[in-house]
C-alpha positions in Angstrom: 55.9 12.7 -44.6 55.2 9.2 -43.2 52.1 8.0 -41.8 53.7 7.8 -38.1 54.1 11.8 -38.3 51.0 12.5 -39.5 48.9 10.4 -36.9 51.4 12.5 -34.2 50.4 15.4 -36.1 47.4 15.3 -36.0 47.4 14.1 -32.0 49.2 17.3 -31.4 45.5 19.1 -32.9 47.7 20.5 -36.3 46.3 18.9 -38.7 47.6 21.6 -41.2 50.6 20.0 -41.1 49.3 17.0 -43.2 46.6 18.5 -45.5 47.1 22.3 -45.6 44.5 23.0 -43.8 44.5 25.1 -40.3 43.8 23.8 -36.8 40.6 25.2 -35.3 40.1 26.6 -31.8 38.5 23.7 -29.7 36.6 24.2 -26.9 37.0 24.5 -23.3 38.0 21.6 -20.9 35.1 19.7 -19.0 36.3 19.1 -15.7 33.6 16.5 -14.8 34.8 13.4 -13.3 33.7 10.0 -14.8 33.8 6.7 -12.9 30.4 5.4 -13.8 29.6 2.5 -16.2 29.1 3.8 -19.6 27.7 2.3 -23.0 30.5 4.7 -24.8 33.1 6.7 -23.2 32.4 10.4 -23.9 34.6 13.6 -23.4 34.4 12.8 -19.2 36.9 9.9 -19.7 39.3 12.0 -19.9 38.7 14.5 -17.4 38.5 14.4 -13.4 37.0 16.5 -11.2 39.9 19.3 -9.2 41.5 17.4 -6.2 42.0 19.1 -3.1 45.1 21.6 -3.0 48.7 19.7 -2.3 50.5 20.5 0.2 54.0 22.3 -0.8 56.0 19.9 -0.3 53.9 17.6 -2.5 57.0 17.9 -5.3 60.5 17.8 -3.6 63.6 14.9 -3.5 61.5 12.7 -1.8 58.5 12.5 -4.2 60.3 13.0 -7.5 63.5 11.5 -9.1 66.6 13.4 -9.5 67.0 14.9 -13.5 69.4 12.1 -14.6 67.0 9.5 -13.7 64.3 11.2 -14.6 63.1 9.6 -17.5 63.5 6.3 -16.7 60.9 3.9 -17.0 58.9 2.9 -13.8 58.6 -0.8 -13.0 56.4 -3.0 -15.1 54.8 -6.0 -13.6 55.1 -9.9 -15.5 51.5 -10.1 -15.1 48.3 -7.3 -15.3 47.2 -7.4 -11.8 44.2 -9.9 -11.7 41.4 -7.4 -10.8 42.0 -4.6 -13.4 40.2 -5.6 -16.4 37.1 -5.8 -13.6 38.0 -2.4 -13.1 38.2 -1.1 -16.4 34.6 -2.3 -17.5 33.1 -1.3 -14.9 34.1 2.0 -15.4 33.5 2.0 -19.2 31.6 -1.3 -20.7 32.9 -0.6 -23.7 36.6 -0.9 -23.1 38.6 -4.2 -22.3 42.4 -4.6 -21.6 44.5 -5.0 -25.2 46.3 -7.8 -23.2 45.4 -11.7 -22.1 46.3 -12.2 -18.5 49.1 -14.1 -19.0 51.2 -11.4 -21.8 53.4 -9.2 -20.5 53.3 -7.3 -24.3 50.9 -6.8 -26.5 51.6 -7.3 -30.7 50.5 -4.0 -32.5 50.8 -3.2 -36.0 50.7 0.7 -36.4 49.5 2.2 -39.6 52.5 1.6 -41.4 51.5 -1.8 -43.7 53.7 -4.7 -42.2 55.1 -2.8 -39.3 54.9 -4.6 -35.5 55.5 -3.6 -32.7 55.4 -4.9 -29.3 53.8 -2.4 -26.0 53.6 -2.7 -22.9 50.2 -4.3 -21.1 50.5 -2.4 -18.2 52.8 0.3 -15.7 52.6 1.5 -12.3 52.7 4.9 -11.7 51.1 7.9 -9.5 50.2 9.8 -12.1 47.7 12.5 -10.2 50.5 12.9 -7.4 47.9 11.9 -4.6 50.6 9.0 -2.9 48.7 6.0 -4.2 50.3 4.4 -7.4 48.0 4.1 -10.0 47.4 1.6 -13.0 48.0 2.6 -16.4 47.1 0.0 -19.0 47.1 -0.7 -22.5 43.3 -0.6 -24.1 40.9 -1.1 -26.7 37.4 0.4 -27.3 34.1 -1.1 -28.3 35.9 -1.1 -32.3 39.5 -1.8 -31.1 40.2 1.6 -31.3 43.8 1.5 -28.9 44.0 3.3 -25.9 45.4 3.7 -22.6 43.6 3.6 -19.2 45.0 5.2 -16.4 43.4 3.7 -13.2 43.3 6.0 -10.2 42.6 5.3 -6.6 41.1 8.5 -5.8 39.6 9.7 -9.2 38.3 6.8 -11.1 39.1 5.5 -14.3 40.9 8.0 -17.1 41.1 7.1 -20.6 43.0 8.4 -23.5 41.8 7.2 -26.9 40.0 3.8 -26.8 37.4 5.2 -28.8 36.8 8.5 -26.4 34.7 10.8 -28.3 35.2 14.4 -27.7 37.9 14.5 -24.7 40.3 17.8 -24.8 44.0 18.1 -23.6 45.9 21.7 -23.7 48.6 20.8 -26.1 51.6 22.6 -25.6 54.0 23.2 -28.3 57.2 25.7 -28.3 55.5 27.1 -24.8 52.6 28.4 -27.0 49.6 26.6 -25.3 46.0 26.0 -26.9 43.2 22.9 -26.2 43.0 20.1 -28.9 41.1 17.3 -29.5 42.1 13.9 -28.4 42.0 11.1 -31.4 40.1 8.5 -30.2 42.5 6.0 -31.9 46.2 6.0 -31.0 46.3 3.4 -33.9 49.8 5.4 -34.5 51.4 3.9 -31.1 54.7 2.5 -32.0 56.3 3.6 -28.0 54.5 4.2 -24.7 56.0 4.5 -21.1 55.8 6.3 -17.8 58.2 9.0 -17.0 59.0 10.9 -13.6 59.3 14.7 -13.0 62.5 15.9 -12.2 63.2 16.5 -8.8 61.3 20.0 -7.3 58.9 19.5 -10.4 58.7 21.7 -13.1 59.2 19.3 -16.0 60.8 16.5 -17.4 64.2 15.0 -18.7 64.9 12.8 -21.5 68.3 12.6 -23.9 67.5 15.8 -25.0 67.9 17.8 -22.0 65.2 19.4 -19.6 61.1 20.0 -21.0 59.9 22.2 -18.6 56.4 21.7 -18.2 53.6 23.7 -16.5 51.5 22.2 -13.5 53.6 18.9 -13.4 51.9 17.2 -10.5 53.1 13.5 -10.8 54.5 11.0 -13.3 53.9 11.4 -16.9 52.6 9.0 -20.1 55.8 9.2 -22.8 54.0 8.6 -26.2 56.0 8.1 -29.7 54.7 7.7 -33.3 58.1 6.9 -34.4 58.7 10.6 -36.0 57.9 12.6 -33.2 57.0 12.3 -28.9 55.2 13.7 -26.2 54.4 13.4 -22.7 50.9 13.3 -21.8 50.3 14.6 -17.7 48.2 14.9 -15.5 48.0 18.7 -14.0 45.2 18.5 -11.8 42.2 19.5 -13.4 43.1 17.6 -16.8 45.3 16.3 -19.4 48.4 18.2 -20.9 50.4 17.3 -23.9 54.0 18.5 -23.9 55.2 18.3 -27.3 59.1 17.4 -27.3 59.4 17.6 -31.2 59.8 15.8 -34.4 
């Protein structure tokens, strides 16, 4: 099994899948919201507090695209807009933009020895389906740990990785559901995008046909190891990893 798997493997919380061992039961989600400086994120970088109920037309034609078009990627700039790395450590002093201001990619080598890739700085997308686009970014912790930062309007900064200790997402594979840890090093990264809900919500589209996916409420994060994918979204009161397979 290559190394791409396992680090997907073990994202997904099954570690068993590597060393024979069995995944254990994590805890509960905290639903705090964090948008406070902060010598090391902690598990509230990746949580945000409940937002007010949407209205019912919050998902329809208008907001989402139609299933063919679905997983398209949503527009990336040339340049990181000039004010988000301000953003981003003031929310967390510990994490800085992977990119200079001028690079419109960033040069990673994943944990396969001479393997490099090149990712995306930065995405627009409304990923918490309040009518704002948001800015979703490419990141590195105190250690370089790689990460993504998801800047809100309404809900602050949201991290996933970047050296994030402790942070939960319900992790759902085969329509079983269950909470699992987030790594705090997506070291693994060899894809990331943003991806829109099909149209009435309910899921997402790729080549592979329809995911449905419970408590879609905006765009989604498409993350690949190389091996295997998932689609990290945001339902409302946290983070949810749809597993699409290996």
């Amino acid at each position: 099994m290559t190394n791409q798997r396992c680090a997907l493997f073990m994202l997904l919380g099954i570690a068993a899948a590597c060393t024979g061992g069995s995944p254990s039961n994590a805890p509960p989600v905290h639903e705090a919201a964090s948008s406070n400086v902060a010598a090391e994120p902690t598990a509230t970088a990746l949580q945000s507090a409940e937002p007010a109920p949407m209205p019912s037309t919050a998902l329809t034609a208008s907001t989402a695209l139609p299933a063919s078009t679905a997983s398209s990627q949503a527009p990336v700039a040339d340049k990181v807009p000039t004010d988000l790395a301000a953003r981003i450590t003031k929310a967390f002093s510990s994490v800085r933009l992977a990119c200079k201001p001028a690079d419109t990619s960033y040069t990673h080598h994943p944990e396969v020895v001479g393997d490099t890739v090149q990712l995306p700085c930065w995405a627009s997308a409304d990923i918490d389906l309040d009518g704002a686009m948001d800015d979703v970014a490419l990141v590195l912790g105190a250690k370089d740990e790689l990460g993504i930062a998801v800047v809100t309007r309404s809900k602050g900064t949201i991290l996933i990785g970047a050296g994030t200790r402790g942070p939960m997402w319900r992790v759902e594979i085969d329509g079983q559901s269950s909470m699992k840890p987030v790594e705090r090093d997506l070291q693994w990264l060899r894809v990331w995008k943003v991806v829109l809900p099909v149209s009435g919500g309910g899921g997402f589209a790729s080549k592979a046909g329809m995911h449905e996916a419970e408590g879609v409420r905006g765009d989604g994060l498409y993350l690949s190891g190389g091996d295997a994918a998932a689609i990290a979204y945001f339902d409302g009161k946290g983070w949810r990893l749809l597993h699409l397979g290996f």
